[in-house]
C-alpha positions in Angstrom: 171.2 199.2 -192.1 167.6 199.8 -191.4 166.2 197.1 -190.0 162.2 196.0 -190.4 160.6 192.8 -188.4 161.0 189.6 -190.3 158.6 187.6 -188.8 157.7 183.8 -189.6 154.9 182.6 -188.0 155.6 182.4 -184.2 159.1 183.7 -185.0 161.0 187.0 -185.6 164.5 186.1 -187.4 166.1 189.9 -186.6 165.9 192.6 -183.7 166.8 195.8 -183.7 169.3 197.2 -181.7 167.9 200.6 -180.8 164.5 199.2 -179.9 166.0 196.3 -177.4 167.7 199.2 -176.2 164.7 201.5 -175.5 163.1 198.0 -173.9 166.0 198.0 -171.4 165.7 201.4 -170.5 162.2 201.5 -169.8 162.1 197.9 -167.7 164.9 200.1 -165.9 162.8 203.3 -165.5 159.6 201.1 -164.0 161.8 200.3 -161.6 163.6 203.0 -160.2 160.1 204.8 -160.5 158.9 202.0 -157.5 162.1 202.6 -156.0 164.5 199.9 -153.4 163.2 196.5 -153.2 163.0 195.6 -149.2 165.4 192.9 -148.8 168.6 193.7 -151.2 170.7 191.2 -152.4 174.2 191.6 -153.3 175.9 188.9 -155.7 173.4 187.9 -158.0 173.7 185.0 -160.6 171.1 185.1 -163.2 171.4 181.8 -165.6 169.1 182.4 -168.6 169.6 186.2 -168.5 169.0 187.8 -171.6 165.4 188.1 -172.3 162.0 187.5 -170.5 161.7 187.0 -166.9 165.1 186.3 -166.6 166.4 189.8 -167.8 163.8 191.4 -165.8 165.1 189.8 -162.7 168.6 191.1 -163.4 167.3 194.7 -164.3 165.1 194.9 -160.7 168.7 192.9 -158.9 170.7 195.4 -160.3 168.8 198.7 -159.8 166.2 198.2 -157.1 169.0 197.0 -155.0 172.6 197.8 -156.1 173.3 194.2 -156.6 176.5 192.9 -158.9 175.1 190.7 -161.3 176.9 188.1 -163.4 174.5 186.6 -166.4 174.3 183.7 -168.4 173.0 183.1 -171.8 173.2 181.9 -175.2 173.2 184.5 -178.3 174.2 185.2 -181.3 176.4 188.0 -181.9 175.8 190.2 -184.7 177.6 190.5 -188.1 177.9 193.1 -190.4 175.2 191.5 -192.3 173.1 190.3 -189.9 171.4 191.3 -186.8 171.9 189.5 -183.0 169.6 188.4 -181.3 167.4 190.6 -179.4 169.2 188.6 -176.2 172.3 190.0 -177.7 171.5 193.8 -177.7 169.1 193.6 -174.3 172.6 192.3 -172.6 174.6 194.9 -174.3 172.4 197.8 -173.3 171.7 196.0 -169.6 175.6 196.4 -169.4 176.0 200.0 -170.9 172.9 201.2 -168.5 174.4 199.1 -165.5 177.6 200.7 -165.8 177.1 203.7 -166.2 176.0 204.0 -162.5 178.5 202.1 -161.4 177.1 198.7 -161.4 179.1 195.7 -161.3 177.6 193.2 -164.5 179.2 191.1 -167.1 178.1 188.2 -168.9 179.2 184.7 -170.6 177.8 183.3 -173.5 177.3 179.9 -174.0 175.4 176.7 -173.4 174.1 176.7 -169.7 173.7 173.0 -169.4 177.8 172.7 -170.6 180.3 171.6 -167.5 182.7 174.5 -169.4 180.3 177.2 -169.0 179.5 176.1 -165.1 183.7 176.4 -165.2 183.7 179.3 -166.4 181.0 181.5 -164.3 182.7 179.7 -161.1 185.8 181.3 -162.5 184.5 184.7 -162.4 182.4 184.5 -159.4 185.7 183.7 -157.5 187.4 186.5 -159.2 185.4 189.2 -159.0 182.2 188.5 -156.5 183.4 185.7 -153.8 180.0 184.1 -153.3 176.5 183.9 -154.6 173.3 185.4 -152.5 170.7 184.7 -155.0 170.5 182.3 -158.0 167.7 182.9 -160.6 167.4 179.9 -162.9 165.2 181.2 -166.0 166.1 178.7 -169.0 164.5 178.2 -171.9 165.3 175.9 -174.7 163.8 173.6 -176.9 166.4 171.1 -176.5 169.8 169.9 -174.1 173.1 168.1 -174.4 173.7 166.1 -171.6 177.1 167.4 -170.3 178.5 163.9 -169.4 177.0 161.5 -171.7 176.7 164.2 -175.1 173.2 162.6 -175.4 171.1 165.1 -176.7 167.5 165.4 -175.5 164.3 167.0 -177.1 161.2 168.7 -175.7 158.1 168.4 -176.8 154.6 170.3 -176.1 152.1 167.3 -176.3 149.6 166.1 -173.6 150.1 163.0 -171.7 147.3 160.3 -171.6 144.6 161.0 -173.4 144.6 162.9 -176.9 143.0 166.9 -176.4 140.8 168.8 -179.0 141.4 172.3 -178.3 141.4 175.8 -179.9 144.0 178.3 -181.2 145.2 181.2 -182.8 147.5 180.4 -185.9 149.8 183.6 -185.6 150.9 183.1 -189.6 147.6 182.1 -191.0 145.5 184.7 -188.5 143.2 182.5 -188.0 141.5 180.7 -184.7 140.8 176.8 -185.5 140.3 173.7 -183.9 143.8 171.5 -182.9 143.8 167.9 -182.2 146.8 167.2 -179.9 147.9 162.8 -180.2 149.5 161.8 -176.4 153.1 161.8 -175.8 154.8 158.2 -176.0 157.3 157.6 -172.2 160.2 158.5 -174.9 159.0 162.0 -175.4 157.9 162.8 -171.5 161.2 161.5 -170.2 163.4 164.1 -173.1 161.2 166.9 -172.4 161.8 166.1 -168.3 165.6 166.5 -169.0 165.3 169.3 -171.1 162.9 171.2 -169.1 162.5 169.5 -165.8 164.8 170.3 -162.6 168.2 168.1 -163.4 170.4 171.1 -164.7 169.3 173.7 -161.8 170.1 170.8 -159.4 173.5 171.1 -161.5 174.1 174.3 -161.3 173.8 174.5 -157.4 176.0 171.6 -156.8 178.8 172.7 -158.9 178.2 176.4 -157.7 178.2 174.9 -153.5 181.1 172.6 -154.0 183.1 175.5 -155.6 182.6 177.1 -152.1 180.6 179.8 -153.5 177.3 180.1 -152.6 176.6 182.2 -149.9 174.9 181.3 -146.3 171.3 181.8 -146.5 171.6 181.9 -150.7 168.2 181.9 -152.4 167.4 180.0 -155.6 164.3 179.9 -157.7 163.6 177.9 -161.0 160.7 180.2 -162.9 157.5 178.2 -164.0 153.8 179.0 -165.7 151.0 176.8 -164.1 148.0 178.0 -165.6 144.3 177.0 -164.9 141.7 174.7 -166.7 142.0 176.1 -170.3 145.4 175.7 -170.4 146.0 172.0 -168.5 145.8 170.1 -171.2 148.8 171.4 -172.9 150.7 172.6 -169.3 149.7 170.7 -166.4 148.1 167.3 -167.8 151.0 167.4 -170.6 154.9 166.6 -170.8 155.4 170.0 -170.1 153.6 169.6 -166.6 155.6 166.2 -166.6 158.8 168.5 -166.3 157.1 171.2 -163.8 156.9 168.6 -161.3 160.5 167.8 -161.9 160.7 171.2 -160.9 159.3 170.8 -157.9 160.9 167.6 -156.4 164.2 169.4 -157.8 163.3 172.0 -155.2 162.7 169.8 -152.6 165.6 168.2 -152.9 167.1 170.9 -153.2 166.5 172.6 -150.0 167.3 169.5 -148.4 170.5 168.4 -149.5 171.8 172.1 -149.3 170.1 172.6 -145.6 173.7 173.1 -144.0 174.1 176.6 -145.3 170.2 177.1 -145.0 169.4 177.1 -149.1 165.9 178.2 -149.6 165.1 176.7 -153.1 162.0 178.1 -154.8 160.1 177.2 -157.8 157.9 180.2 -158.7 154.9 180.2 -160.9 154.5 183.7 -162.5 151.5 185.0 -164.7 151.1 184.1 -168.6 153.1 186.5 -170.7 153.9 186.6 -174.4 157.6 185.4 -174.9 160.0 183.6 -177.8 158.6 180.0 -176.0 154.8 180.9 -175.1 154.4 182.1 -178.5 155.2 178.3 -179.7 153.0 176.7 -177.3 149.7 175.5 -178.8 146.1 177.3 -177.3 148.4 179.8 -176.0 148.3 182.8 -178.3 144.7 182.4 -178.2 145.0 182.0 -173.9 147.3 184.8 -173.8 144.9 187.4 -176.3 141.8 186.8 -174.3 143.9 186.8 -170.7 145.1 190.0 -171.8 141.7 191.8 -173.2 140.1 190.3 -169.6 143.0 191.8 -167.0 143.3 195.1 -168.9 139.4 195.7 -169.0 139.8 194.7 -164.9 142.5 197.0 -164.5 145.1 194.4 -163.3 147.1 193.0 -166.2 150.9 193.2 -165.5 153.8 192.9 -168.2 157.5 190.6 -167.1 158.5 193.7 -165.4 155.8 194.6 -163.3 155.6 190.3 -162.2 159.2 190.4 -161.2 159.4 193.3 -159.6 157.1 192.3 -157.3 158.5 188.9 -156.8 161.8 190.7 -155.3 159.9 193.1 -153.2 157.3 190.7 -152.0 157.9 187.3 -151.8 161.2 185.8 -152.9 163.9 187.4 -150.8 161.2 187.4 -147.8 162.4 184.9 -144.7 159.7 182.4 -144.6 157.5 183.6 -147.3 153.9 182.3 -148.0 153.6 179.5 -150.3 151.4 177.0 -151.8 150.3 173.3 -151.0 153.6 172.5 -153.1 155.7 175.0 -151.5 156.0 177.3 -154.7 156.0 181.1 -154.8 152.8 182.2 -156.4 153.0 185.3 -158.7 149.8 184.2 -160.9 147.1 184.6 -158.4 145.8 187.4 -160.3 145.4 185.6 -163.8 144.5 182.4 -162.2 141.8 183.7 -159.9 138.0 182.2 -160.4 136.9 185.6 -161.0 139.6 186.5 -164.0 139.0 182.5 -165.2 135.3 182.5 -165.1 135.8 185.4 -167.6 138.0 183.8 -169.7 136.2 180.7 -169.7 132.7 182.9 -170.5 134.5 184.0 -173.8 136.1 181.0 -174.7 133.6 179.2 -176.6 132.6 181.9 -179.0 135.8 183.2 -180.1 136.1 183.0 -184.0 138.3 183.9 -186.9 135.6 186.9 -187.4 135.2 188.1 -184.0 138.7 187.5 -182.3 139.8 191.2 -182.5 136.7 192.2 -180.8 136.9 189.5 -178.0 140.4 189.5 -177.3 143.5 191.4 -177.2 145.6 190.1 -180.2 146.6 194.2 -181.1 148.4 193.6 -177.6 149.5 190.1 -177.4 151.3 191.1 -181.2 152.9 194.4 -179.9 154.3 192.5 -176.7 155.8 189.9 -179.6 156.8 192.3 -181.5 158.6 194.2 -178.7 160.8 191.6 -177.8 162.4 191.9 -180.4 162.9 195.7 -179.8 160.0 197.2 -182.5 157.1 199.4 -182.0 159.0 201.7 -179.0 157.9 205.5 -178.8 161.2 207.6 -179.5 163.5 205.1 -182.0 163.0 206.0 -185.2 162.7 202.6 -187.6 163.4 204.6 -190.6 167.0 205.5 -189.5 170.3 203.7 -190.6 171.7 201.7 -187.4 174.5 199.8 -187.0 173.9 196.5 -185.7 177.1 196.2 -184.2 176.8 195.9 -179.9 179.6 195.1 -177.8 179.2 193.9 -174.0 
């Protein structure tokens, strides 16, 4: 089959296999180039593993320290007819590269927030790994099924309290315009809270500690995206903040509950990228164009790769690490810096329709969407005939 982008709007409804595949390998080559991370963990679980942060914190577990990795996601598996998803072949090719050197890594598919999937990964952590030293919990989804009640639960991207009037770039229509954003009702906070808030992490580590295998001294981190003023009214002051600050009482709680085999429980804020969910999010495409024109003409714009790998090497496995007033790990200190904002901010107001490619990055921010989804990598040849078969 040869296999162009379908694209509709803020989604691409194929990948292709040998493009994820190129993306895999050259997440992999950043890191070997930057070589061992300094504290190396051995048995690492990554749940939401197959794309995004989340697959970059498996590639820099795996080859900047050796580690055995066991992966959790939810894809779709190709047909003969149809693609996967690009989670599908970025876990096959994470498997073929991983193995080839030797490296312990398999992966179940399924819904995370499911009791049988928590079964099942205890299962195979008992089998093959013994216990856990590092958790990485890197979800993303729109919407959960509570495992005990079958209730399901919806998010929603709307800000709390007051209604916003903001800008943003309409990735189908090409356009920037003006969005008017109504408030949330309680009904909507509380079912993007259980979607996106810290009840399922809180979850996974009980079930994972009372199977008797997490490790002493196991680290955990929940990822998160802060932001600054231009984006509060649709992150921090909105149901999606709402959920962020689950996060953080999650990790609180967390660390204490769990203090008897000295759990250090993380949230971490990392730097605004262009993924599957920030491309949904309103004002972001237009955030993330500009952010990305801004960093790049300052020399210090960083892809999911570059953000993780310093996580490892810097912060997260460090004992005592700094954090903020609300004990996170902060990767976003570049981005969100009063320099880097004031910038932004400058540019902000006079961004149109007409003079958007000339202010911001968009030629960027659309090759980093179309990459995820494995197009527009030097060396694969889009014209050839590929199967889009991919076994893990």
């Amino acid at each position: 089959m040869i296999i162009k982008p379908k694209v509709r709007g803020f989604i691409c409804t194929n990948a292709h296999p040998s493009g994820c595949e190129a993306s895999v390998k050259e997440q992999i080559a950043y890191v070997k180039e930057q070589g061992d991370i300094a504290v190396k963990p051995k048995n690492v679980l990554v749940i939401g593993c197959s794309t995004g942060y989340g697959l970059a914190s498996r590639i820099t577990a795996a080859f900047a320290a050796g580690a055995k990795t066991l992966g959790i996601c939810f894809e779709k598996e190709p047909t003969e007819k149809r693609t996967g998803t690009a989670g599908w072949y970025n876990t096959a090719s994470f498997h073929k590269q991983a193995r080839s050197v030797g490296l312990y890594a398999k992966s179940i598919n399924g819904d995370a927030f499911s009791h049988a999937i928590k079964d099942k990964t205890i299962d195979m952590i008992k089998a093959d790994l013994g216990k856990i030293d590092l958790v990485v919990y890197s979800l993303a989804s729109p919407r959960r099924t509570d495992p005990d009640t079958g209730e399901a639960y919806i998010s929603t991207l709307k800000p709390v309290g007051q209604p916003v009037v903001s800008k943003t770039f309409d990735t189908s229509k090409k356009i920037v315009h003006e969005i008017a954003l109504e408030p949330a009702n309680q009904d909507e906070i509380d079912n993007t809270i259980k979607v996106m808030g810290g009840e399922d992490w809180e979850l996974w580590i009980k079930r994972l500690n009372d199977a008797g295998v997490l490790a002493d001294n196991c680290v955990t981190s929940s990822y998160t995206y802060i932001g600054k003023e231009l984006t509060q009214p649709i992150y921090g002051h909105a149901t999606i903040g709402k959920a962020k600050e689950d996060l953080d009482r999650a990790a609180t709680a967390l660390n204490d509950e769990y203090s008897s085999i000295n759990l250090s429980a993380y949230v971490t804020s990392l730097k605004a990228v262009v993924t599957q969910a920030s491309s949904a999010i309103p004002v972001m495409p237009l955030y993330i164009s500009l952010m990305y024109k801004v960093m790049k003409n300052e020399g210090v714009h960083e892809g999911v790769i570059e953000q993780i790998y310093g996580l490892f090497d810097e912060l997260l496995l460090a004992k005592n690490p700094p954090t903020d007033e609300t004990k996170r790990l902060r990767m976003d200190g570049v981005e969100t810096n009063d320099h880097i904002q004031g910038l932004i901010k400058d540019i902000w107001p006079s961004v149109t329709t007409e003079n958007f490619a000339e202010l911001g990055d968009y030629q960027g921010y659309n090759e980093d969407f179309l990459k995820l989804f494995g197009y527009g990598f030097d060396g694969v040849d889009y014209e050839a005939d590929v199967s889009t078969q991919a076994d893990w």
